[in-house]
Rosetta silent file (secondary structure, phi, psi, omega in degrees, C-alpha in Angstrom):
SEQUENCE: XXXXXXXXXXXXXXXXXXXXXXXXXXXXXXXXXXXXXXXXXXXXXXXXXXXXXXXXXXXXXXXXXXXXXXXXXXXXXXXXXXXXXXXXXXXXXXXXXXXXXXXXXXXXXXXXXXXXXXXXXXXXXXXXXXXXXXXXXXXXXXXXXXXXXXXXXXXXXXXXXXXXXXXXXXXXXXXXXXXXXXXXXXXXXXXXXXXXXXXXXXXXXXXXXXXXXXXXXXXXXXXXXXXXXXXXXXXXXXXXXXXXXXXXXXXXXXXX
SCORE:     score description
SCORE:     0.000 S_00000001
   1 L     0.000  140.443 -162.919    7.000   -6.576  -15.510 S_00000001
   2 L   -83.304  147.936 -176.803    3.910   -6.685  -17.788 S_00000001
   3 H   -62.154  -25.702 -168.257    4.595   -7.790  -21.221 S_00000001
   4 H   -96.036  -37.439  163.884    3.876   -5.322  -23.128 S_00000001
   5 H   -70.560  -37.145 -160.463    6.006   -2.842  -21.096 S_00000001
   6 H   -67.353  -80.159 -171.388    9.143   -5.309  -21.303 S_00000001
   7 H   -17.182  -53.225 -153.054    8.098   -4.956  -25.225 S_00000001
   8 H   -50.781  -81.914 -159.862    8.053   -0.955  -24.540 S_00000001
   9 H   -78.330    6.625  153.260   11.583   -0.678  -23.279 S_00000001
  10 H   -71.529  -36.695 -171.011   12.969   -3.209  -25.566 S_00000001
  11 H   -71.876  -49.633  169.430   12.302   -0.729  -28.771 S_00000001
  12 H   -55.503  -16.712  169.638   13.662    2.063  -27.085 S_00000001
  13 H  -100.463  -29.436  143.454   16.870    0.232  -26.512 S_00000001
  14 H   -43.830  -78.100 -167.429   16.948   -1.082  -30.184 S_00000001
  15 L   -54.909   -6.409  170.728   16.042    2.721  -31.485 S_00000001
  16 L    83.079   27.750  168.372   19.269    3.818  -28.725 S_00000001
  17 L   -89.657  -46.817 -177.770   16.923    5.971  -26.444 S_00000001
  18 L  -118.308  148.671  163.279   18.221    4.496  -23.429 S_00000001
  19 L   -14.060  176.905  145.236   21.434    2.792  -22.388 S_00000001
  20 L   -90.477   -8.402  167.633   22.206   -0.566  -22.031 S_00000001
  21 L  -106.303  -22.488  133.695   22.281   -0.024  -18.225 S_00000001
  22 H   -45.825  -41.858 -173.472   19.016    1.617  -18.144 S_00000001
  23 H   -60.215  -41.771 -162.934   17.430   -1.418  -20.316 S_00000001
  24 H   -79.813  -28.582 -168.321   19.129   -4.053  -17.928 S_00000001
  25 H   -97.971   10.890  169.839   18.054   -1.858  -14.567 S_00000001
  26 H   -85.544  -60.636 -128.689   14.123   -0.992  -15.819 S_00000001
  27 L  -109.190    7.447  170.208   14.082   -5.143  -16.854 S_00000001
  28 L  -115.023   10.447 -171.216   16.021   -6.134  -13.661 S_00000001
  29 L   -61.572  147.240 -174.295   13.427   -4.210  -11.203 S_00000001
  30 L   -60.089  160.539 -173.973   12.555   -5.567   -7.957 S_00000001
  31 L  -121.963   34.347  154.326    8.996   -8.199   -8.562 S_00000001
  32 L  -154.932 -165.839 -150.711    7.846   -7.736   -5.227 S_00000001
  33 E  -160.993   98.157 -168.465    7.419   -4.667   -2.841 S_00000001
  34 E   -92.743  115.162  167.876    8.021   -4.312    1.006 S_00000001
  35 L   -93.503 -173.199  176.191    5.620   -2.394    2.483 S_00000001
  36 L   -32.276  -65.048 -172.347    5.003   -1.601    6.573 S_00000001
  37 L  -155.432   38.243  141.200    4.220   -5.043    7.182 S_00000001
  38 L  -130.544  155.160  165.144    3.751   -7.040    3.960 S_00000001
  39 E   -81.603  109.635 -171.867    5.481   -7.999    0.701 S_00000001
  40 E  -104.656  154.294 -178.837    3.228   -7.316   -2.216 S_00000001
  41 L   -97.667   84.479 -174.433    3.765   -9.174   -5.151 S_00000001
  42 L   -67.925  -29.900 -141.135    3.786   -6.470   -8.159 S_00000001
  43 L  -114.067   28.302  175.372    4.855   -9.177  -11.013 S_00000001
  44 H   -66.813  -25.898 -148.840    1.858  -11.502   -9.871 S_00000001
  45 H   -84.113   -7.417 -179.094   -0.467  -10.311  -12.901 S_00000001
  46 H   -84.661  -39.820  164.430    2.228  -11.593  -15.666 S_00000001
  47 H   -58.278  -50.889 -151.835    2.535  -15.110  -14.074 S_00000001
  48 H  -113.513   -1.591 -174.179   -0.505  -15.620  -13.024 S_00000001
  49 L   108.511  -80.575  143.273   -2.920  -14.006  -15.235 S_00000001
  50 L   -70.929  141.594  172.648   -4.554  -11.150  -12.185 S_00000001
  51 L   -45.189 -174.896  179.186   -2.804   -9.304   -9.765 S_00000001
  52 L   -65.613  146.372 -159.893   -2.391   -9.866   -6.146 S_00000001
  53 L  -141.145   93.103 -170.359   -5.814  -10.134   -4.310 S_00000001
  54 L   -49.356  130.466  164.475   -5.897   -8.901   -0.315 S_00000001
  55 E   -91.483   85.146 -163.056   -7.432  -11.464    2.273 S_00000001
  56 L  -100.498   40.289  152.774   -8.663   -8.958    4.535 S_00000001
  57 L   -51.881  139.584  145.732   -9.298  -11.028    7.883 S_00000001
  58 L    92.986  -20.579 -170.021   -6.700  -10.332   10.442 S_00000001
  59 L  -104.081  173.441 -178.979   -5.095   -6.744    8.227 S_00000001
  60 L   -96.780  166.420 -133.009   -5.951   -3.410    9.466 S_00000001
  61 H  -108.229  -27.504 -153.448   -8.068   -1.114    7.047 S_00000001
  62 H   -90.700  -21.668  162.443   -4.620    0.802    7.166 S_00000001
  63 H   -81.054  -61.661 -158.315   -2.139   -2.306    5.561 S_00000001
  64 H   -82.546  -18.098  176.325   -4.882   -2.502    2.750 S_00000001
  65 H   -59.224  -57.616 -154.830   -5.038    1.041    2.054 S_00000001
  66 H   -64.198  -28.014  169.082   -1.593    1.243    1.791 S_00000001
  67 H   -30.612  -56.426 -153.520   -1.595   -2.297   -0.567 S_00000001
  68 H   -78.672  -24.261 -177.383   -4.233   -0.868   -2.847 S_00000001
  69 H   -90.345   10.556  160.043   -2.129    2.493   -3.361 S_00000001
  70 H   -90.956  -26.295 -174.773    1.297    0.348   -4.465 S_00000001
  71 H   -70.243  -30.986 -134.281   -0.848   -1.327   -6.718 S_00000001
  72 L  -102.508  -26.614  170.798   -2.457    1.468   -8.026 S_00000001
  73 L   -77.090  -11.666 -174.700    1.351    2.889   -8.793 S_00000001
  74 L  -110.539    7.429 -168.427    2.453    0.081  -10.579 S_00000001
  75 L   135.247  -38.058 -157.909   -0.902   -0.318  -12.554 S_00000001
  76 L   -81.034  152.170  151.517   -2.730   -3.238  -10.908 S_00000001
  77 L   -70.666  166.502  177.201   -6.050   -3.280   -9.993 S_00000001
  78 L  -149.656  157.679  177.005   -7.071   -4.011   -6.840 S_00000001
  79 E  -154.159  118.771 -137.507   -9.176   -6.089   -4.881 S_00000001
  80 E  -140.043  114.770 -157.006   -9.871   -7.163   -1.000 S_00000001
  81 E  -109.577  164.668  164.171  -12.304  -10.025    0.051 S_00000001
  82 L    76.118   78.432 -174.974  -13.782  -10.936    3.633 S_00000001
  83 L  -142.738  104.894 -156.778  -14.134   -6.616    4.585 S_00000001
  84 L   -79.406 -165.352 -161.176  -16.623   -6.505    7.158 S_00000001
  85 H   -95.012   -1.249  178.923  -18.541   -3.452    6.967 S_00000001
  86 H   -67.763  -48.083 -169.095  -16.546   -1.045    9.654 S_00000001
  87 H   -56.144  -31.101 -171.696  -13.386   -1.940    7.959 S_00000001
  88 H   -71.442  -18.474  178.737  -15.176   -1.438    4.480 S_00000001
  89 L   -83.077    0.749 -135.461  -16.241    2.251    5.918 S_00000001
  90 L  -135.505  -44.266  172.088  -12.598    3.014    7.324 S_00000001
  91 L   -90.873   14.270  177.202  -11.537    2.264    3.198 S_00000001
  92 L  -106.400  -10.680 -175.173  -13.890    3.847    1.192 S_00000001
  93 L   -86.903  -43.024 -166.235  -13.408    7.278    3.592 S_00000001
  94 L  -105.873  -11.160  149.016   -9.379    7.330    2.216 S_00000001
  95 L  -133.351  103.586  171.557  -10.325    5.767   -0.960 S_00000001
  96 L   -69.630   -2.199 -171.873  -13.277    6.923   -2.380 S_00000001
  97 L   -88.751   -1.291  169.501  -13.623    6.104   -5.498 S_00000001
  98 L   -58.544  165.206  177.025  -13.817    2.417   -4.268 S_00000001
  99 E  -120.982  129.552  176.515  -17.052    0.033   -4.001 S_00000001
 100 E  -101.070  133.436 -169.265  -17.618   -1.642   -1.198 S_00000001
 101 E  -140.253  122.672 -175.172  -20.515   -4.647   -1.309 S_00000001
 102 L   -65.933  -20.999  169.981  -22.028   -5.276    1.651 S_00000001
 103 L  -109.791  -13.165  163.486  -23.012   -8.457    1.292 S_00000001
 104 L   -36.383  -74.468 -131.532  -20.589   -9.494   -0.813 S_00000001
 105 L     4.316   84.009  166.518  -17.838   -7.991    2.053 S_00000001
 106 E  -134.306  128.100  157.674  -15.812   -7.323   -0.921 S_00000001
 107 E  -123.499  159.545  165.471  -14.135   -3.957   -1.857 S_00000001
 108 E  -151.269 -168.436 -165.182  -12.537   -3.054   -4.977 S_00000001
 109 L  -110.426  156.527  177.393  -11.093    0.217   -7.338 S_00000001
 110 L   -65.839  174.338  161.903  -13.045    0.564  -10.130 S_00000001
 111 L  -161.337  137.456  172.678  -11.683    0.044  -13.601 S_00000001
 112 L   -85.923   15.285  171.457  -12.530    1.898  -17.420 S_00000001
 113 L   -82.898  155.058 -175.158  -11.528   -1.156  -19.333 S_00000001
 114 L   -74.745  167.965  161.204  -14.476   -2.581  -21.279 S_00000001
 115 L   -64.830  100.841 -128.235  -15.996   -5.646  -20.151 S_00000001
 116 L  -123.999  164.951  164.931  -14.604   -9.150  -21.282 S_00000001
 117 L    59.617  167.728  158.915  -15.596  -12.691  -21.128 S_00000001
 118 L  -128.285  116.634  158.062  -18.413  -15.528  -20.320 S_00000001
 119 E  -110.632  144.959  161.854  -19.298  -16.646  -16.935 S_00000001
 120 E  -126.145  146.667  179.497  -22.018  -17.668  -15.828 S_00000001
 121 E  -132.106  142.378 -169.882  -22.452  -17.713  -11.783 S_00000001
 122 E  -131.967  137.444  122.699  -25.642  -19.870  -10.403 S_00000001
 123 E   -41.508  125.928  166.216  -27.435  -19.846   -7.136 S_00000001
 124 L   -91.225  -36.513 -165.117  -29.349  -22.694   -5.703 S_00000001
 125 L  -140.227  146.064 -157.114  -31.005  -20.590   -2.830 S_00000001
 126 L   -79.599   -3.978  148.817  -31.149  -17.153   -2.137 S_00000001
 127 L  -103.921   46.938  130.000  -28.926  -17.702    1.079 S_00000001
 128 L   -65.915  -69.432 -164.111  -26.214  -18.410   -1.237 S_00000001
 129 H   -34.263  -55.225 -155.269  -26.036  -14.863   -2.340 S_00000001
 130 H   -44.772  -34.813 -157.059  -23.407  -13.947    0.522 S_00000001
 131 H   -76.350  -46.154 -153.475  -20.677  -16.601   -1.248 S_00000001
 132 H   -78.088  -24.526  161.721  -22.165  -15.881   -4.696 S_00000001
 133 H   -84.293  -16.940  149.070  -21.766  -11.983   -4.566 S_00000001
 134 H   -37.634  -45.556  164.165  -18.158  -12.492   -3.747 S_00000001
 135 L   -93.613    7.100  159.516  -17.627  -14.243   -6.655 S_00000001
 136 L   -65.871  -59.998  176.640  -19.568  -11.402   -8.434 S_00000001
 137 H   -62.745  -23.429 -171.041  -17.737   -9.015   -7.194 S_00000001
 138 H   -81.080  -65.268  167.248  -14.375  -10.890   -7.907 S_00000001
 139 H   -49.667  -28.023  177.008  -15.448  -11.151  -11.634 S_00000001
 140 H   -73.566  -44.603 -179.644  -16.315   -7.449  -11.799 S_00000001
 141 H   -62.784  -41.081  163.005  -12.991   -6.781  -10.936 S_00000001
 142 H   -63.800  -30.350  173.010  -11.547   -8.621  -13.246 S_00000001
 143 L   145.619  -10.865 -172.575  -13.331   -6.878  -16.121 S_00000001
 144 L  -107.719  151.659 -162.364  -16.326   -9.752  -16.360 S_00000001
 145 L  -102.135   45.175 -175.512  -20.041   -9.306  -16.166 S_00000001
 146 L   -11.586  123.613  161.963  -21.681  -12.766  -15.293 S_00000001
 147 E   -57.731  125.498  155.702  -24.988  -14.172  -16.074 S_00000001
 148 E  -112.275  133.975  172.990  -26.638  -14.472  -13.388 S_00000001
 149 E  -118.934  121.642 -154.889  -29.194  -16.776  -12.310 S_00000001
 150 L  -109.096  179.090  156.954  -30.162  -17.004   -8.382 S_00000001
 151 L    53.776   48.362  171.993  -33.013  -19.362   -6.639 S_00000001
 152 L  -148.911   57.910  150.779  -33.019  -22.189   -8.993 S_00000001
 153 L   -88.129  163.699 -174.065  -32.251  -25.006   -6.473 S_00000001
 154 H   -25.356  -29.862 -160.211  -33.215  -28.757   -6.882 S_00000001
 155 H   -75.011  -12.381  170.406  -36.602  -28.504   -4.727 S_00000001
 156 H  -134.712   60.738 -134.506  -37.969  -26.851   -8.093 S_00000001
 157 L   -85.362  -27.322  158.138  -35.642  -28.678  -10.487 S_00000001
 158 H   -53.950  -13.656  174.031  -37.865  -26.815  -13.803 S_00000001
 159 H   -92.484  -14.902  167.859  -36.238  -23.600  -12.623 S_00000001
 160 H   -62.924  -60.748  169.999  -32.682  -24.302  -13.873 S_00000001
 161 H    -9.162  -62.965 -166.917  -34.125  -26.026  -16.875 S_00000001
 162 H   -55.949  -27.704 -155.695  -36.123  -22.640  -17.918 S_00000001
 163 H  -103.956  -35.201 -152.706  -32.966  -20.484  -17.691 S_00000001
 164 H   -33.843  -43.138 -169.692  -29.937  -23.155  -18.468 S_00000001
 165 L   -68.628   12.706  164.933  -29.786  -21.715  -22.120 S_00000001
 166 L  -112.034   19.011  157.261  -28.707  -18.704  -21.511 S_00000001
 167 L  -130.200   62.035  168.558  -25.171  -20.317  -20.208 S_00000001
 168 L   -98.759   -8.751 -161.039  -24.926  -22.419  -23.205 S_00000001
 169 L  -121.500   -4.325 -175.079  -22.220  -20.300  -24.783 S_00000001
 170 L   -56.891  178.704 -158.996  -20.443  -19.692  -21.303 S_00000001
 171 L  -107.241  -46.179  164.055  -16.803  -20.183  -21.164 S_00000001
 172 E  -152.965  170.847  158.941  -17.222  -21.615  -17.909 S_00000001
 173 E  -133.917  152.236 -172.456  -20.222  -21.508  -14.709 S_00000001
 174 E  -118.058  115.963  177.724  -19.925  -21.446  -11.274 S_00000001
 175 E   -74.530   89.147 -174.459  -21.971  -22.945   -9.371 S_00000001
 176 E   -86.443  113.095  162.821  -23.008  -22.016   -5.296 S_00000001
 177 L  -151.452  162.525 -167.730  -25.306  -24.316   -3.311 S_00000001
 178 L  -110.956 -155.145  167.519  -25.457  -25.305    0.344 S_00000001
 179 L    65.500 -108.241  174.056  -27.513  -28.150    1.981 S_00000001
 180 L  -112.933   15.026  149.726  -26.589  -31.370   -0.001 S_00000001
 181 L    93.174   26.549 -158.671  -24.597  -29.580   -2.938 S_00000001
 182 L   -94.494  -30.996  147.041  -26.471  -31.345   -5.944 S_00000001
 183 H    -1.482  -32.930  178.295  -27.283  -28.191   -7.885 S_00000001
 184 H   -55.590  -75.065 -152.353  -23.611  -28.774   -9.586 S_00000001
 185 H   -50.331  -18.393 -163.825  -24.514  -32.368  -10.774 S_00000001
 186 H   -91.996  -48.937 -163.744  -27.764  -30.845  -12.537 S_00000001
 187 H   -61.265  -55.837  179.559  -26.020  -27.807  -14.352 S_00000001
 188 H   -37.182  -26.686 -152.728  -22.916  -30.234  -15.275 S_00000001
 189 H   -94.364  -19.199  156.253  -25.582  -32.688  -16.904 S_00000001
 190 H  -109.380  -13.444 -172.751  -26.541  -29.502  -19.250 S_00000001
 191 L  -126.131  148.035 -169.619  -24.033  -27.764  -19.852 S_00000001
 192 L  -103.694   61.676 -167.606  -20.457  -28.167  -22.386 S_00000001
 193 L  -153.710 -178.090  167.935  -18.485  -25.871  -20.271 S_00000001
 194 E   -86.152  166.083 -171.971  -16.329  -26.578  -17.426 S_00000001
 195 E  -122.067  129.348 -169.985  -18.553  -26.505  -14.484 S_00000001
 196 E  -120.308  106.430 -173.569  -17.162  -24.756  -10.701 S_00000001
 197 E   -85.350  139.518  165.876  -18.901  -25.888   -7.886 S_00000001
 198 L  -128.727   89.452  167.393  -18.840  -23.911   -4.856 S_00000001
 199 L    -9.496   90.405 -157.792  -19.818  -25.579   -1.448 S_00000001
 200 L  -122.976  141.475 -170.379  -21.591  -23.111    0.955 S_00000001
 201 L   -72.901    4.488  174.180  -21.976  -23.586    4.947 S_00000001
 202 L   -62.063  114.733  165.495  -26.138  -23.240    4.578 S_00000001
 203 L  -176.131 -138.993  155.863  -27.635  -25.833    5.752 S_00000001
 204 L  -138.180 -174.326 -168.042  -29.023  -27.596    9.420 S_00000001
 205 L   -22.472 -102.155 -159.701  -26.885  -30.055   11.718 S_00000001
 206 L   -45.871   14.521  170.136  -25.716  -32.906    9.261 S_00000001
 207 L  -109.122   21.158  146.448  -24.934  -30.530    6.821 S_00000001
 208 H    34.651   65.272  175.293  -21.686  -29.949    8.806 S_00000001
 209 H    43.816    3.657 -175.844  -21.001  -26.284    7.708 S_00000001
 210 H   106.686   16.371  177.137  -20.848  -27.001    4.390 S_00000001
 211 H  -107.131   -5.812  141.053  -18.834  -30.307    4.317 S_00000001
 212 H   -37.523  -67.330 -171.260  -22.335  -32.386    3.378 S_00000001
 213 H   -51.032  -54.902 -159.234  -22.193  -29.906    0.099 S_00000001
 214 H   -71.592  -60.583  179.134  -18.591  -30.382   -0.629 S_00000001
 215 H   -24.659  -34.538 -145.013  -18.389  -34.141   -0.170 S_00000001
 216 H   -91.415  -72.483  173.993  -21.913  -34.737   -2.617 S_00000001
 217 H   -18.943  -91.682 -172.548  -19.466  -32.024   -5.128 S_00000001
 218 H   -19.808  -34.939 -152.198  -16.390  -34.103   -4.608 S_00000001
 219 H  -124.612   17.339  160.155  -18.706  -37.413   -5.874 S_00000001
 220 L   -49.873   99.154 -152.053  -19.991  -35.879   -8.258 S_00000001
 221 L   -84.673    7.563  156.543  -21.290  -38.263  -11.278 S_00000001
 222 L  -103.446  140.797 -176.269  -20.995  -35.503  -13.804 S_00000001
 223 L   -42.818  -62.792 -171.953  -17.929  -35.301  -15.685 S_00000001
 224 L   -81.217  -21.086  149.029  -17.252  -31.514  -16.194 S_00000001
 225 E   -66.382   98.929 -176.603  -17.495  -30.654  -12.649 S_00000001
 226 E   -78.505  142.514  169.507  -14.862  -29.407  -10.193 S_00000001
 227 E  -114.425  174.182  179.185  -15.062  -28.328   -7.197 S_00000001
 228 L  -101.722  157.717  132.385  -13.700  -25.131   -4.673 S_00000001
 229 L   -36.843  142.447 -165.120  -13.679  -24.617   -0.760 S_00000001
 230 L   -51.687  117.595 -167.986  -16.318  -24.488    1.559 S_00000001
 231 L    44.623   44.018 -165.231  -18.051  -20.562    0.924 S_00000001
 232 L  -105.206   71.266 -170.837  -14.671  -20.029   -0.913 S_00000001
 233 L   -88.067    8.265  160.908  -16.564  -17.624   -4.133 S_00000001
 234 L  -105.628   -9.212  168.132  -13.526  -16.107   -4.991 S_00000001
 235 H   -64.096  -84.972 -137.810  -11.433  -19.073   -5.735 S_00000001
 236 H   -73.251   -3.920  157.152  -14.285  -20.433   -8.130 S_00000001
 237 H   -87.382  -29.878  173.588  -14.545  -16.930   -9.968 S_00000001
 238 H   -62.695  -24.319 -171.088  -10.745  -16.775  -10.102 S_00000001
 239 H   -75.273  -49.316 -160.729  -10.938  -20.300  -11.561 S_00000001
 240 H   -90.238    1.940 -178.616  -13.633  -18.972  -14.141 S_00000001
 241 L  -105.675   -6.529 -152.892  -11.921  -15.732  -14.944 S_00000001
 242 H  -109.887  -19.385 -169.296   -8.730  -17.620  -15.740 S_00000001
 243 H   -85.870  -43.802  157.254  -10.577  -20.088  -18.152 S_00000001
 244 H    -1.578  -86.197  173.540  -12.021  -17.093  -19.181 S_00000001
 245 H   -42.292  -50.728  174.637   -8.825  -15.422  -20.502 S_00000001
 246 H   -40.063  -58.681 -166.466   -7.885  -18.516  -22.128 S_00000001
 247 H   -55.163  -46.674 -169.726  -10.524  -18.616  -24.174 S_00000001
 248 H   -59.616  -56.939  175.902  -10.347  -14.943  -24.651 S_00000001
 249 H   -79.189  -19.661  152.843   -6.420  -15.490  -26.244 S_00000001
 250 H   -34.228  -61.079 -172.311   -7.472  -18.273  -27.986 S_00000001
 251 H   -74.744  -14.554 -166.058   -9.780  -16.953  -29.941 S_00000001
 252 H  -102.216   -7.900  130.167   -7.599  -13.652  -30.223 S_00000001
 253 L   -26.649  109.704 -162.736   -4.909  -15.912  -32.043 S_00000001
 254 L   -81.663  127.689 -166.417   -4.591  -15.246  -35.805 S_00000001
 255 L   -56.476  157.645 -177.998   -5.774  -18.995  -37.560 S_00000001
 256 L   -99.729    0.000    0.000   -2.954  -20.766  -38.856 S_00000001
């Protein structure tokens, strides 16, 4: 139960609109949900900051449908990564108002809440984009718009340079590059933010799928950088929406 709802049905049980056995069985409600042939997790977005977030290798277009419309009853947004594009056509025909991104192979429900936060998400090379619109799309969902900046890996080390100042105020940036992953270490080395690297399988032989990139991440001589899994862009936007938030109730804390 969301906090603010808890709040809800406390006042009505102070002011004596409901029971004391209504109060205890709305604030004793089950926190998860058995569907056909998963358990969704309704109370994830009060623990963890966002709801539950569908992996959708391996489900049927017909398990996520039915996910996104429990969610959609208790509130939650919803959102389902790795959706190749039949499966992404088999959920936008029963829910249309969803967006499906092709490159992305992300879908998610829309949302009218305004737009929140600073991220910034960075490219080194324009085959990057696949990881890096995931973690676009991941951020959209939550409610945040990213800076974006594509193409500005090391082999033209003056194109980060030109742009870095418009993530100088970010909260946090996440950073996608394949080959030998150094694109972090440059952004970390400008920027006062935490920095999220994310490791991408681009590359030739000795670039191992993307375990060249992650290692040179891992060993990483700038301070403020962390890194994510190998083409994993929605852990590093989930990382960067959650720092995100922080900041966002920090600052929404009345000074002491």
């Amino acid at each position: 139960m969301k906090r603010h709802e808890l709040e809800r049905i406390a006042k009505q049980y102070r002011a004596g609109k409901v029971t004391l056995s209504d109060f205890c069985a709305q604030v004793m409600q089950p926190k998860s949900e058995q569907l056909s042939d998963t358990t969704l997790d309704v109370d994830r977005a009060r623990r963890c900051g966002f709801p539950e977030v569908v992996y959708g290798e391996g489900k049927s277009a017909e398990t996520i449908i039915e996910i996104f419309r429990k969610q959609q009853e208790h509130g939650d947004t919803s959102l389902a990564t790795r959706i190749d594009a039949e499966k992404g056509a088999a959920l936008k025909a029963s829910l249309p108002d969803g967006i499906y991104h092709e490159k992305g192979r992300t879908f998610r429900m829309p949302t009218d809440q305004p737009t929140w936060g600073n991220v910034g998400l960075v490219t080194a090379g324009t085959s990057d984009l696949p990881v890096a619109e995931e973690a676009r799309e991941t951020l959209r969902w939550m409610g945040i718009e990213p800076v974006f900046i594509q193409d500005v890996g090391v082999a033209g080390p003056h194109r980060f340079g030109e742009q870095a100042h418009k993530l100088s105020d970010a909260d946090a940036v996440i950073v996608v590059a394949g080959m030998e992953g150094a694109l972090p270490s440059v952004a970390g080395g400008h920027l006062a933010c935490p920095v999220i690297a994310v490791p991408t399988s681009v590359g030739y032989g000795a670039s191992f799928q993307g375990v060249a990139a992650l290692l040179g991440m891992l060993n990483s001589c700038a301070s403020n950088v962390t890194v994510v899994n190998i083409d994993a862009g929605f852990k590093g936007a989930y990382l960067a929406g959650l720092i995100s938030l922080r900041v966002l109730q920090a600052k929404s804390q009345p000074e002491s």
